[in-house]
C-alpha positions in Angstrom: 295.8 191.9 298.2 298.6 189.4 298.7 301.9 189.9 297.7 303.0 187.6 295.0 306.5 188.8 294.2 308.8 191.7 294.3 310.6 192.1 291.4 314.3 194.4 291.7 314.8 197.3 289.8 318.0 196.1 287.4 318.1 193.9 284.6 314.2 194.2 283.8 312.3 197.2 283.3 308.6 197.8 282.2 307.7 197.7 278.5 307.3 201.1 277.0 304.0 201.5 275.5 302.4 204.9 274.2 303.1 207.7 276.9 304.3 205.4 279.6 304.5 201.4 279.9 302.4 198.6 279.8 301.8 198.7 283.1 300.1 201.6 283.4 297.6 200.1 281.3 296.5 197.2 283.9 293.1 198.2 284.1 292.3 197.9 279.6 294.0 194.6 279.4 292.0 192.9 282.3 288.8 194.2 281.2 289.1 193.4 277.7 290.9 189.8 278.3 287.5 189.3 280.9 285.1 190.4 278.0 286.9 188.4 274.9 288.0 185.6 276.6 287.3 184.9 279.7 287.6 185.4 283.5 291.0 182.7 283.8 292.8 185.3 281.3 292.0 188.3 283.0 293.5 187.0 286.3 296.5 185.2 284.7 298.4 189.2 284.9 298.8 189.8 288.5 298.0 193.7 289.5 301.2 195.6 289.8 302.3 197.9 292.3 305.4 200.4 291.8 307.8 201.2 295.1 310.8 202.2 295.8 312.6 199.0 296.3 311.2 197.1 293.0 307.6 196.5 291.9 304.8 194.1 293.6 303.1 191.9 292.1 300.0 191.3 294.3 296.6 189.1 293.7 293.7 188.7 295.5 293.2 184.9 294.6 292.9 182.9 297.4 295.0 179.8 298.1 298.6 178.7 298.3 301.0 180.9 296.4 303.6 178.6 294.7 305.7 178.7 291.8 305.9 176.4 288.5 308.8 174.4 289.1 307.9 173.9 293.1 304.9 171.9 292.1 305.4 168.1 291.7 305.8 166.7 288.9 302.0 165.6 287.5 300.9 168.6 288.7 303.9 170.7 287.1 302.6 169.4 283.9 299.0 170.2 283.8 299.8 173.3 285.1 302.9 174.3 282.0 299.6 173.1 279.6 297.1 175.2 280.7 299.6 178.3 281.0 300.7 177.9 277.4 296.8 177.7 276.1 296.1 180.6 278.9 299.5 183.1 276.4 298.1 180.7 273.3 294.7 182.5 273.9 296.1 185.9 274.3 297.8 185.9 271.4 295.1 185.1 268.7 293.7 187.7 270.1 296.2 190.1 269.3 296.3 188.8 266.1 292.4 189.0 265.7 292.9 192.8 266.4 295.6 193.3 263.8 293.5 191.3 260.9 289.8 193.6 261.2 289.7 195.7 258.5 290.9 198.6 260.4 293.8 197.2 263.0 292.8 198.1 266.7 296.9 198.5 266.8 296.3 199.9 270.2 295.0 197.1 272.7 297.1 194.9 270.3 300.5 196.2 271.4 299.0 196.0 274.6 298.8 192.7 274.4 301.8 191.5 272.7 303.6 193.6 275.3 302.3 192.2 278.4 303.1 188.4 277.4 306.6 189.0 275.2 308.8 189.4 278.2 307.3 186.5 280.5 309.8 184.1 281.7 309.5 180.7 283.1 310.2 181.8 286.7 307.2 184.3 286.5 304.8 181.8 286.6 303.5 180.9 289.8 300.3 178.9 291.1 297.5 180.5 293.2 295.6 177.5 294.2 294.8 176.2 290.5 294.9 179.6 288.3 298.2 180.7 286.9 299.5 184.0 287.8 302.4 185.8 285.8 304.4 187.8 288.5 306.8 189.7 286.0 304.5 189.8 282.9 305.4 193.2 281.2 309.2 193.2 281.7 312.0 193.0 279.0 315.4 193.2 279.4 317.2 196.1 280.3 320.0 196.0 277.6 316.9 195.9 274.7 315.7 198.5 273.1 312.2 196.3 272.0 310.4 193.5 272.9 312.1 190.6 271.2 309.2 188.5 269.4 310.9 185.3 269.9 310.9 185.3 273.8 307.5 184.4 273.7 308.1 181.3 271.4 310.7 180.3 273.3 308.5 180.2 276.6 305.8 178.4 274.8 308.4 176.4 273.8 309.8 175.4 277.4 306.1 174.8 278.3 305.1 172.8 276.1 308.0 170.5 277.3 307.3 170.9 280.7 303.3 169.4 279.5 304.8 166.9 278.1 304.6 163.2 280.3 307.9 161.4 280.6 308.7 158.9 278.2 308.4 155.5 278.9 310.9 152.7 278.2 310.1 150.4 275.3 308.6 147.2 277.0 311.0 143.9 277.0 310.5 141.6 274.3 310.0 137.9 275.8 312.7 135.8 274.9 311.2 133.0 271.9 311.6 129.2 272.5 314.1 127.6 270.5 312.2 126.3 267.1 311.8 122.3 266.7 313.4 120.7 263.8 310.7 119.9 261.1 310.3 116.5 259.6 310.8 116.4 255.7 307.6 115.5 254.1 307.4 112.2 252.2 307.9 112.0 249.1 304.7 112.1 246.2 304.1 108.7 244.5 305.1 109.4 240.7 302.3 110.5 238.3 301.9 107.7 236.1 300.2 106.4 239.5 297.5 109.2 239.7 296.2 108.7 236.2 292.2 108.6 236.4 290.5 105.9 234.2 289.0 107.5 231.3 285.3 108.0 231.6 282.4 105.2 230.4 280.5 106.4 227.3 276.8 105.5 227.3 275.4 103.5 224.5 273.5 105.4 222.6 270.1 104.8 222.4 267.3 104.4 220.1 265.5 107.0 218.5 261.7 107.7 219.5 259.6 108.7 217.2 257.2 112.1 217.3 253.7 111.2 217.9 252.1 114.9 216.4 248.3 115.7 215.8 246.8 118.3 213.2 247.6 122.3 214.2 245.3 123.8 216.1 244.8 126.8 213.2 243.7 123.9 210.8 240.9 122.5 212.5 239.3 126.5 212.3 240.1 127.1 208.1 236.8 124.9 207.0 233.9 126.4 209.4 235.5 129.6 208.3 235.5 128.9 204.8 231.9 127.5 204.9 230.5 130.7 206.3 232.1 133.1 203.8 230.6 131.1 200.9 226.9 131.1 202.4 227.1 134.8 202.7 228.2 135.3 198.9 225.4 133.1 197.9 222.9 135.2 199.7 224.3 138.2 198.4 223.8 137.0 194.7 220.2 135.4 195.4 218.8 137.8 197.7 220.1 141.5 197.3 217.5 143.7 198.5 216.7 142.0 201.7 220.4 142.4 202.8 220.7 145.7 201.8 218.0 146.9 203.6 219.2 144.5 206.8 222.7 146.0 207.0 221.0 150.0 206.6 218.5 149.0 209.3 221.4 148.5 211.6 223.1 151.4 211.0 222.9 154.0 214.0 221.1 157.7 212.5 222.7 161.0 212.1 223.3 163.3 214.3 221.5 166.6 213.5 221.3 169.5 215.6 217.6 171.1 216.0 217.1 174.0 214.5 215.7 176.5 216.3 212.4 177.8 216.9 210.9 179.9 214.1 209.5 183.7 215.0 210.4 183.3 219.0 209.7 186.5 220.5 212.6 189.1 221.4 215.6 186.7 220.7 216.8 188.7 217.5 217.1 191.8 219.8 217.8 190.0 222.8 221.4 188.8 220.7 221.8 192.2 218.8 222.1 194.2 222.5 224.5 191.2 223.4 226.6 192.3 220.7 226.5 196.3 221.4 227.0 195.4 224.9 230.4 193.1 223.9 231.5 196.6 221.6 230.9 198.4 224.5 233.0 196.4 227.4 236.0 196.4 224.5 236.1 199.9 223.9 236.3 200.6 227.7 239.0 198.3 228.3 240.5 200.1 225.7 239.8 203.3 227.2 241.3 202.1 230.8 244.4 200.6 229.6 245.2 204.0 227.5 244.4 205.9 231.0 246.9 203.3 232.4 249.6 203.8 230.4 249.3 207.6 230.7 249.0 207.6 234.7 252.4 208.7 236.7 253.5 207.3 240.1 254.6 210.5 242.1 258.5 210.2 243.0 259.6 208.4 245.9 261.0 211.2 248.0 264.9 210.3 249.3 265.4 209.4 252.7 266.9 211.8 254.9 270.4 211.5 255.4 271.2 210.7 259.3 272.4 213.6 260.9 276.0 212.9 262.5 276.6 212.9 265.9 278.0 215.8 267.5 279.9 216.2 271.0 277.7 217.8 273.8 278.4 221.5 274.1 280.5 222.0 277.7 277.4 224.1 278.7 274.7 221.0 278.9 277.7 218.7 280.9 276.9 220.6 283.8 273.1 220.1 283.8 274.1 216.3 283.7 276.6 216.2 286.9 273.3 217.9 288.5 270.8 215.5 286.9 273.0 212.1 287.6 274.2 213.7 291.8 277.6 214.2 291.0 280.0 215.3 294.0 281.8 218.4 293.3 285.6 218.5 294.3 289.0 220.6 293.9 289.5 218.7 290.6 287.2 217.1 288.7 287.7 215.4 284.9 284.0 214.8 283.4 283.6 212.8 280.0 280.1 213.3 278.2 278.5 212.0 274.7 275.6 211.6 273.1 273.4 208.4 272.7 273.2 205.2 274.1 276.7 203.8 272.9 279.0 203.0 275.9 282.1 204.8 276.7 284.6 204.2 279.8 286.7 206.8 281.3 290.1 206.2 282.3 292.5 208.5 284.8 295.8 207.3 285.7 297.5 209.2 288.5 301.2 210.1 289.0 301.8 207.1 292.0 300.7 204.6 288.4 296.9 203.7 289.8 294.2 203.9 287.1 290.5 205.0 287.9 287.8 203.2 285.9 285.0 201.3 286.5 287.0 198.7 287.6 288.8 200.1 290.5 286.7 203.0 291.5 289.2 204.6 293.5 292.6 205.6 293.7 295.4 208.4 293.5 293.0 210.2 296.2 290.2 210.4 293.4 287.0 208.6 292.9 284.7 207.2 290.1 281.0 208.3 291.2 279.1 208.4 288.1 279.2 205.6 285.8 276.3 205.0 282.6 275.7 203.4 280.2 276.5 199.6 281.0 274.7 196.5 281.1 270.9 197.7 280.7 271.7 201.4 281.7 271.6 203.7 279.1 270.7 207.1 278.5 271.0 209.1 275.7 272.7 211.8 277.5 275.4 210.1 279.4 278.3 211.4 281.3 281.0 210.0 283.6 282.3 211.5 286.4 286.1 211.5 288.6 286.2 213.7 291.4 289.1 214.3 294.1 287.4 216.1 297.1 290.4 217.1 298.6 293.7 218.6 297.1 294.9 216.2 294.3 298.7 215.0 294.4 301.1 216.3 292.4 302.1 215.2 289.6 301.0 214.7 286.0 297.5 212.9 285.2 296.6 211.1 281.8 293.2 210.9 280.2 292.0 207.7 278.6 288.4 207.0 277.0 287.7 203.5 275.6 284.9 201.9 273.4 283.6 199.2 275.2 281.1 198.6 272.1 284.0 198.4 269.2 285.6 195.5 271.0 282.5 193.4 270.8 281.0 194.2 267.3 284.5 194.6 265.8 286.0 197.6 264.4 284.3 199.6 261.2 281.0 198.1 262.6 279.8 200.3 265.1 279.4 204.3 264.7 282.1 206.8 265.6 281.1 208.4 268.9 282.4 212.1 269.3 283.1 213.1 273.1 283.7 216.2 275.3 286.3 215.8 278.2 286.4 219.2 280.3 289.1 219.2 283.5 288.1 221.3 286.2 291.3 222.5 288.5 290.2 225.2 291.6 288.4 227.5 288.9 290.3 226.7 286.2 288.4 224.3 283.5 289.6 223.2 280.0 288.1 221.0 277.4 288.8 218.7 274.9 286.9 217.1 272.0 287.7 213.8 270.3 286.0 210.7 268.6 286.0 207.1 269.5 286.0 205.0 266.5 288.0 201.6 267.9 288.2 200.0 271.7 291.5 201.7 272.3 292.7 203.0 274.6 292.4 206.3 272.9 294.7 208.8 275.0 292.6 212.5 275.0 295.1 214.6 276.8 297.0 215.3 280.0 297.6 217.6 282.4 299.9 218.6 285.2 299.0 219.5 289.1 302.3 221.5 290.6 
């Protein structure tokens, strides 16, 4: 770890937040800033670390440490824009928390605490990711975190991304404009009258050369036929009779059937008792039908809710998972295969989690149900194998699983935390229903 900046103790203190400040919560933001958006955001808060002269803002990033306003002046200006989408990014998601259903209020002042206070000369460069040395501060004199300070930083960066204006290009100077000759003046109209159009002699009138209609030529054969045929008619009247019936076409009759056939009068009358019979038994089945009953579908069971693990099984799951037994030991355990995180943070301000195994003396040595780990009878595990320091400890559990589906999606968990101190031990029960952090207790070591 390299040593960013030391910040005095004076005119800036830490941001109160819960049971001590927002720095004491390091370890929550990062991880949930890594998860949501991405690994640029987590790294944007250096790690802080408390002494007696000040605090130290430290990173492990390596590269040239420099600060905004040493950088020249292109590169001064990419880096102001991507700091103010870096604090743009961090607070939608704030606001994101505050909007679900049922507000995750929690990691959202979290959030809105670490960013509020930042000023302009807490931004410095670690090769190309901004770092915020002095993220978490407010003024002294302040009671809160005023909401505007983070506007007004936006505000300066935003400047700061913006390129210098350029002066308006020189307009050429115009040649001077040549006098233009006056047009000559139109001949008068009289002059541009058209002659009047020649009119062509009419000419003689042809006369129409027309021949009979065409229907006319068809009226006498036609005629001539119809008066043949009467004259037949009148003559000869049989004949033509029986010429016009001969070409008529005969009826059609349908053959009637065979007289005394053998067994077709019974064969149809057990036709027809066999049609009677077929009704009456779809009769018969559709009355059955009607009368028939479907059994009740039976109601599903109702899920049984979870319940915390009894102390007694947590210590058949330190055994199962090789858990090292120590003077003082803090042991979270559920059931099922949702993921929980423990959280210890120490009286010198470190935090024990997954993401910083050790500190304070103590150590994270069993850790389940991440990535494609799970068990349905998890447990967690932070052990100090020699004396702890004094001082007073606090207990932390998030809800890895909330922060990704969202908040009123996911199924409350309920937890057992038990504290073992020489041989005394004391427990305590709660349920995760959001990310959190969700504070379970404390206690003190004299």
């Amino acid at each position: 770890m390299r040593l960013i900046l030391r910040t005095p103790h004076g005119d800036r203190v830490p941001v109160p937040v819960l049971d001590g400040t927002v720095l004491d919560y390091v370890e929550p933001i990062q991880e949930y800033l890594r998860t949501t958006c991405s690994e640029r955001h987590a790294r944007l808060l250096a790690r802080p670390s408390r002494r007696r002269e000040g605090i130290d803002w430290l990173t492990d990033l390596p590269g040239t440490v420099c600060r905004l306003d040493e950088l020249d002046a292109a590169a001064q200006q990419a880096g102001a824009a991507t700091t103010a989408a870096l604090l743009r990014d961090i607070a939608a998601a704030a606001a994101r928390l505050r909007a679900q259903p049922r507000a995750q209020d929690t990691m959202a002042r979290l959030l809105d605490a670490a960013i509020a206070g930042v000023t302009p000369g807490d931004i410095h460069f670690v090769g190309d990711q901004p770092v915020l040395a002095g993220w978490g501060l407010r003024a002294a004199r302040l009671g809160a975190v005023e909401a505007s300070a983070n506007h007004e930083l936006l505000g300066e960066l935003d400047r700061l991304a913006q390129p210098p204006a350029e002066p308006p290009p020189a307009t050429p100077a115009q040649p001077p404009v040549a006098p233009v000759a006056p047009l000559p003046k139109p001949p008068p109209v009289a002059s541009l009258r058209m002659p009047p159009p020649a009119v062509a002699p009419p000419t003689a009138p042809v006369a129409a050369i027309r021949g009979p209609a065409p229907s006319a030529r068809l009226v006498v054969p036609v005629l001539l036929a119809l008066l043949l045929l009467a004259a037949a008619a009148w003559l000869l009247p049989g004949p033509l009779a029986a010429a016009v019936a001969a070409l008529r076409p005969p009826p059609l009759a349908c053959p009637a059937p065979p007289q005394g056939a053998p067994g077709l009068a019974a064969a149809r009358e057990q036709e027809t008792a066999l049609r009677t019979r077929l009704l009456q038994l779809e009769q018969m089945i559709g009355a059955r039908v009607l009368q028939c009953r479907l059994p009740p579908v039976p109601a599903a069971a109702a899920p049984r809710p979870a319940t915390a693990p009894p102390a007694a099984a947590i210590d058949q799951r330190l055994i199962r998972n090789n858990a090292r037994q120590g003077r003082a030991q803090v042991t979270l355990a559920w059931n099922g295969r949702a993921d929980l995180d423990l959280y210890v943070r120490c009286p010198n301000g470190e935090v024990i989690s997954f993401g910083k195994r050790q500190g304070g003396g103590g150590e994270l040595d069993v850790d389940m149900n991440f990535g494609t780990q799970h068990s349905d009878e998890p447990v967690e595990h932070v052990t100090w194998a020699q004396d702890p320091p004094a001082g007073t400890y606090t207990v932390l559990v998030t809800y890895p699983d909330a922060r990704q589906a969202g908040t009123g999606t996911v199924p409350p968990v309920p937890f057992t935390v038990r504290i073992d101190i020489g041989e005394t031990s004391h427990t305590e029960q709660g349920t995760a229903r959001e990310y959190g952090p969700l504070r379970v207790t404390s206690f003190h070591v004299p």
